[in-house]
N, C-alpha and C positions, 0 to 999 in steps of 0.2 A: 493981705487978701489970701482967703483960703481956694487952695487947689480943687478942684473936685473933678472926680473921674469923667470925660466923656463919656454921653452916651453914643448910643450907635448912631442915633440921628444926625451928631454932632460929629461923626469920623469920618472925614475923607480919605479911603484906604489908598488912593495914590500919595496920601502925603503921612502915609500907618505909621505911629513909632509907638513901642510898647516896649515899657523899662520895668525888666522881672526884678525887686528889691528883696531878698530874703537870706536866710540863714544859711549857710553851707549843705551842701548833702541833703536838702529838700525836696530835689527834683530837678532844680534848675536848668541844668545843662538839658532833659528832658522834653520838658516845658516851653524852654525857647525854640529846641528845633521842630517839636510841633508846632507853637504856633508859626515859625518859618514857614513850616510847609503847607501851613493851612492857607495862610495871607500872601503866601511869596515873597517873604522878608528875609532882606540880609541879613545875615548873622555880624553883630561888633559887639567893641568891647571898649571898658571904659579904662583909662589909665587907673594905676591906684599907686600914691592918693589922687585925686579929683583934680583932672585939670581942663579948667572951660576952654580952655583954646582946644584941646582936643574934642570936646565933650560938644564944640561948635560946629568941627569941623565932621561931625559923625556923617552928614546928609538927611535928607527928609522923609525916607524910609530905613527902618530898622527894626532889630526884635535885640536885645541884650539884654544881660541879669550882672547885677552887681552885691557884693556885703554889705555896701556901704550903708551907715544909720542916716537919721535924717539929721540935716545940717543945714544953717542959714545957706550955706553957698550950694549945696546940693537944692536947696528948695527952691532959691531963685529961679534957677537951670531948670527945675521942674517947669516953674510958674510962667520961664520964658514960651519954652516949647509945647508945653502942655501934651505930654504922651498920654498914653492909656498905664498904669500903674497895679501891676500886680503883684498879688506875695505870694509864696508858696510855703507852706508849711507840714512838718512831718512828727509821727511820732518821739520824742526828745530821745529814747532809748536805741531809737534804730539808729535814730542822725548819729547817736555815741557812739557805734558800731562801727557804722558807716566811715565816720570821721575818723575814728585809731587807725582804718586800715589805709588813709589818702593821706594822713601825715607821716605816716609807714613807710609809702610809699607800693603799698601793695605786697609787700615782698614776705609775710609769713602770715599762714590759714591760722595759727594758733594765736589765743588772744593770752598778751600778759597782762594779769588780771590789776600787778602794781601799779601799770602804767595805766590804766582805764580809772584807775580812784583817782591816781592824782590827776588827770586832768578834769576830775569832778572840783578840785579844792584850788588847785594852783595851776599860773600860768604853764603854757606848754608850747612847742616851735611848731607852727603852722605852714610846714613847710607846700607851696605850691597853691596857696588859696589866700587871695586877696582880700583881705576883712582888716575891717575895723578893730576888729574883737586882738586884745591882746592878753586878756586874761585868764582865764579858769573856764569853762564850759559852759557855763551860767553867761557868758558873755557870746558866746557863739549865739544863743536861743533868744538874745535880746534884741540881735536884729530884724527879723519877721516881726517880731513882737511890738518893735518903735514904729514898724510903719503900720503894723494893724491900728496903733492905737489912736493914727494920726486918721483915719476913717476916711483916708482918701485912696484906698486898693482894695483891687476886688482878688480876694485870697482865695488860692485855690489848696483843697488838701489832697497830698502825694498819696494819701491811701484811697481817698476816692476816681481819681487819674488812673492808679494801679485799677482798681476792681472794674472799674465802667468806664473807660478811656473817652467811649462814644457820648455818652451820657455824660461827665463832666464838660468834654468840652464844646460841647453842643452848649452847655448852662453857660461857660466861660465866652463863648463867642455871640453869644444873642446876648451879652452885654459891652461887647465890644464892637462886633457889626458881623451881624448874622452870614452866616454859610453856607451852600448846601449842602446837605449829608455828604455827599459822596468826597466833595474836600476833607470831611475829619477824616472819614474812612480811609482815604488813603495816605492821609497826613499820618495816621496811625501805624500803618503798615511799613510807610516809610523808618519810623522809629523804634520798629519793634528793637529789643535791647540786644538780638542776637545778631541782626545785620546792621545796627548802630556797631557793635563788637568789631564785628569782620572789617568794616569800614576804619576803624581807630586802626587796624593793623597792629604794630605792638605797642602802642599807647590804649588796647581795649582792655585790659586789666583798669581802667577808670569804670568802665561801666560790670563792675564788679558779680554783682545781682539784682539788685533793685525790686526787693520781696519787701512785703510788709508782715510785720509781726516776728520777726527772727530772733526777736532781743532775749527773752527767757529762755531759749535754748542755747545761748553764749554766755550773754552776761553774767559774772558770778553774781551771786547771793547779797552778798555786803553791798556793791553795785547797784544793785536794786532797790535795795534798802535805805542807800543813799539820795537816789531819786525819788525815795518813797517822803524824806525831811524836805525843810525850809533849805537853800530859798529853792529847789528845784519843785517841790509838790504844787506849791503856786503856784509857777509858770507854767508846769504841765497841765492845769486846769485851767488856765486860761488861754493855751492853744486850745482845748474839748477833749484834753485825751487823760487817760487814766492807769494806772500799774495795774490795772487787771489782763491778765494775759486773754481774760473770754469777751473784752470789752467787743462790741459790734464792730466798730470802727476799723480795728486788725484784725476782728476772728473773721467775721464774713466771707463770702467764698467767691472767689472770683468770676464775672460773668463770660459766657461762652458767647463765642462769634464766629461770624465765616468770614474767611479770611479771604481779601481782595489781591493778594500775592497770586498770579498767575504761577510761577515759580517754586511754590510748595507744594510737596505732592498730594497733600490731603486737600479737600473744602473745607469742612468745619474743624475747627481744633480747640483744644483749651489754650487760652494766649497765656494762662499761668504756665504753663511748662512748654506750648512753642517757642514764645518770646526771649525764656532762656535757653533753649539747650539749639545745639546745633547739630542742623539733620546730617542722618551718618551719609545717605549719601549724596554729593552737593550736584545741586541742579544742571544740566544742560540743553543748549540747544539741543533742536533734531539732528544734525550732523555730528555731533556729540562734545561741540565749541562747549567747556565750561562759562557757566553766566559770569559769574563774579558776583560780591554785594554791591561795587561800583554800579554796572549794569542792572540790577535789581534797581536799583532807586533811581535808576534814570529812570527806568519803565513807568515805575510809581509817580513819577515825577511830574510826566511829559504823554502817556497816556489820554487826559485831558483833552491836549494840547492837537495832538497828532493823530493822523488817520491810516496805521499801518493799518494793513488785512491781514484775516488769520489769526493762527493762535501766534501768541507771544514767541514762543518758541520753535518757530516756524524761520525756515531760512531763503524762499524763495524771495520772487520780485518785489518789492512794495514793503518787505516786510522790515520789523524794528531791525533784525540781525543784519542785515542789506544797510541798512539805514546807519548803523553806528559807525561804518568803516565810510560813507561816502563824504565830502567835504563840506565843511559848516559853511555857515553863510559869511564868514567874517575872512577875507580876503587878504593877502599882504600887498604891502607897496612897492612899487621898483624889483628892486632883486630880489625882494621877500616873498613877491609873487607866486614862483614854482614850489614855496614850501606848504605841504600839504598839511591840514591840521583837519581831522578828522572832526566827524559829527561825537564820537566818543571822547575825545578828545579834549575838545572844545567846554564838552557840557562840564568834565573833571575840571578843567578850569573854572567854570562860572560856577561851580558849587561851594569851591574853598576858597575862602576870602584872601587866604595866606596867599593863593596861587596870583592871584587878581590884584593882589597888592606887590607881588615881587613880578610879576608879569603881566606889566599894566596894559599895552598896547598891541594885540595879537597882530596887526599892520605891519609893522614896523619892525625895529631889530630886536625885540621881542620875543618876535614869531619863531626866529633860529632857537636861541635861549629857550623859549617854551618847549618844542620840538624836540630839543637835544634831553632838557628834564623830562620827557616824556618818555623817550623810549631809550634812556638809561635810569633812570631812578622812578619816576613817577608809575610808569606799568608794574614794577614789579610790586612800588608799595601797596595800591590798589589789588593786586594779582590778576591782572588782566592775560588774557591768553595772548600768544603770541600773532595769532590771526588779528588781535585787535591793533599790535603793533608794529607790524609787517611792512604794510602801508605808509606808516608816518616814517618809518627809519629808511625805508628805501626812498624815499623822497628825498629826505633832507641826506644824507649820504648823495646823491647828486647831484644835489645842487651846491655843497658844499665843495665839490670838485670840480662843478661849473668856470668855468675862464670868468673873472670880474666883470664887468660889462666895460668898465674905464679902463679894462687893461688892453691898450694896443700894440704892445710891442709882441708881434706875431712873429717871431725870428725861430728858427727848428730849435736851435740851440741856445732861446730864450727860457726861463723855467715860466710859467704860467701863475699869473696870480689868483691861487682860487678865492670862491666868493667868500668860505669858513674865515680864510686867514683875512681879507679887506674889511671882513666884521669883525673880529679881535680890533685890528688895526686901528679902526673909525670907534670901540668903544673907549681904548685907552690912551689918554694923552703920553702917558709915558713914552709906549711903543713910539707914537707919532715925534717927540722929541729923540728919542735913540734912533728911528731910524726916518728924516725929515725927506730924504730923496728914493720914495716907495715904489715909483716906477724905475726907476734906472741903478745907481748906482749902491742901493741899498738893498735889493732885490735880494740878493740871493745870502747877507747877513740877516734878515728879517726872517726867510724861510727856513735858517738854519735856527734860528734861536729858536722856533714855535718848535723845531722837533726836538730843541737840548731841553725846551721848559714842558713839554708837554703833559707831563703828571705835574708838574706844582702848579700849572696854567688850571689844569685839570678842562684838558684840550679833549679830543673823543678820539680813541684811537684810528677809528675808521676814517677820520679826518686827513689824521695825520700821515698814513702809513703810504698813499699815493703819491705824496709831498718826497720824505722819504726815498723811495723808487725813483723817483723822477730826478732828485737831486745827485744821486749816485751814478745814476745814466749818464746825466749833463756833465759830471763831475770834469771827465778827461776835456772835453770839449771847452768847459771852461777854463783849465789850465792853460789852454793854446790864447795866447794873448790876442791875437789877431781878430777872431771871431766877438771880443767883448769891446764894445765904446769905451771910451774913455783910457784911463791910465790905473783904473784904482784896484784891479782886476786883481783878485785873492785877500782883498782886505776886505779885515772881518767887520771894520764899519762901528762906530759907536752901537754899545750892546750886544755884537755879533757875541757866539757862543766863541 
């Protein structure tokens, strides 16, 4: 039984799944997060090679792109779930370009012109890109190509995407299930290539430039010469594209728009040269809070959705900047309760799948862990101002000093069990067997080891350092035998430091 593409009549967007199949360096990573942002689709990914137990467990909404060619067992998986099935295809000379620099690694503007022939003729190490393709170049361009010929994907070309963004995917989504304009337009905005950039942080050398037609001002001579023979000259007419540098398809000029970015200082721009280059000077609120590109693509995001007043960049009552720092709708449990997890916050979690998958349950003990990644690692790779993190660190900084709720042993010369160390405690079984009696007679070896292990625990200083303080206080007091139960008083206890 052959697959064949749904139409829109036939797509229930609560149940959207759309599998981008194509060639490296096509657009792909492009392409899926637009239509992300058009549809409201998580972003996943497939194992490579092909594993259905993973491939089952994706869920009923998605957007991902894979190398993979077509195969009994990849087509069954098709024929089970029946996505929507797209290709994306580019000119073969750019993708050679494209591709010397990502198996490079990005790491030199200069192209060696030895290494771009051979991977016309002979295998080459494909370092960081999941394909099929283990050959020669000609095998990279065979995957788009195996699934165009299989006449069940609607192919989209990367230089009509580049030139008429609106226009292509206006044609892509009225066969998929139609949109309003204003979802492409901002789905657009959201993937412009220079706050995609900002957002990678130092993983944005992936989104290198993403121009069409660059090839004859790089590639050498013989290069092109080569792509001009068998077997390359076929398959680049059977993508529609040709070695002429004035062909329509790359010479064309790219179309102008007004841009829906509240946050750029012009209205009209050419998105040829907004898209890549980055404004000298970066955006801020009215009080002069830097935006961030995290903060941009909330806005683009969630605009929609939400009814702030004013302009964007407005910082009084009602408004988005108010809005980013007050607390999301997702609440913790029990002791997790006083930990604050902002609206900003919150949203950087539901954007990155990595975040959603290493911090499943913002409830629960989760919420600490989220919190603690936020406002030591997670603000600064975003670059979020410190106004946006202010809030969440003083939060979780007190509640982590907080007395446990189950800690009753309220003696002066008792150490306190804070909440930070009773979540260490309750995540690892080890601790729990080193140290079995937590309230009493293990007390004060448990809060000695969290201060001896606290950089290899990789504990948070501001955690620890009241611990610390307090322990040194109690210190003499605990010396005096009198004042502690039991007999075991200076023993460091299974795992003491």
């Amino acid at each position: 039984m052959q697959h064949a593409n749904p139409t829109h009549r036939d797509v229930d967007t609560s149940a959207l799944r759309i599998l981008i199949l194509s060639t490296p360096k096509t657009g792909n990573t492009w392409l899926a997060r637009l239509l992300s942002a058009i549809y409201d689709l998580p972003q996943q990914g497939l194992l490579h090679p092909f594993d259905p137990k993973q491939a089952a467990a994706l869920g009923g909404r998605w957007v991902l792109f894979h190398h993979v060619r077509p195969t009994p067992e990849i087509l069954d998986w098709i024929e089970e779930i029946n996505p929507v099935l797209v290709t994306a295809i580019r000119h073969p000379a750019d993708i050679l370009v494209s591709l010397y620099h990502h198996v490079r690694r990005f790491q030199a503007a200069e192209i060696e012109a030895s290494a771009l022939r051979a991977m016309l003729t002979s295998p080459y190490e494909r370092s960081e890109i999941l394909s099929d393709a283990s050959g020669s170049f000609q095998d990279d361009l065979e995957c788009s190509l195996s699934w165009m010929r299989t006449g069940r994907v609607h192919t989209v070309r990367y230089e009509d995407l580049w030139r008429d963004a609106h226009r292509e995917l206006a044609r892509v989504t009225s066969l998929i299930c139609p949109v309003p304009e204003r979802n492409i337009d901002l789905a657009i905005e959201r993937c412009d290539f220079s706050l995609m950039r900002r957002l990678a942080g130092k993983h944005g050398g992936f989104f290198r430039e993403g121009k069409v037609g660059g090839w004859p001002q790089v590639l050498p001579e013989d290069v092109c010469e080569g792509l001009c023979r068998e077997p390359y000259q076929a398959l680049i007419e059977e993508l529609g594209y040709s070695m002429d540098p004035a062909d329509p398809i790359i010479a064309a000029p790219r179309v102008r728009r007004a841009s829906l970015n509240p946050f750029k200082k012009s209205g009209e721009v050419a998105v040829e040269e907004s898209a890549l280059e980055e404004s000298p000077e970066e955006a801020r609120f009215q009080n002069g809070v830097p935006t961030a590109a995290l903060l941009v693509d909330l806005y683009l995001y969630l605009c929609r959705k939400c009814n702030w007043e004013g302009d964007p960049a407005a910082t009084g009552p009602r408004s988005f900047f108010e809005w980013l720092n007050q607390p999301c709708e997702v609440g913790g449990n029990g002791s997790y309760g006083p930990i604050l997890i902002t609206n900003a916050a919150f949203q950087l979690h539901s954007l990155r799948p990595d975040l959603r998958q290493t911090f499943i349950d913002l409830r629960g003990p989760a919420r600490a862990d989220y919190a603690d990644w936020f406002v030591r690692a997670g603000a600064q790779i975003v670059e979020l101002d410190p106004h946006f993190i202010e809030p969440v660190r003083r939060s979780l900084v007190e509640w982590a000093g907080t007395r446990w709720q189950d800690d009753y042993e309220d003696w002066a010369w008792w150490p306190k069990l804070p909440n930070f160390a009773m979540h260490l405690y309750h995540q690892s079984q080890d601790l729990q067997a080193a140290f079995p009696d937590i309230l009493c007679f293990d007390r004060w070896s448990f809060l000695e080891w969290i201060i001896a292990h606290q950089a290899e625990a990789d504990i948070n200083p501001e955690f620890v350092e009241p611990v610390a303080k307090s322990l040194k206080r109690l210190a003499k007091l605990r010396s005096v035998g009198r004042f502690i139960p039991g007999a075991r008083v200076g023993s460091a206890g299974a795992g003491g430091s």
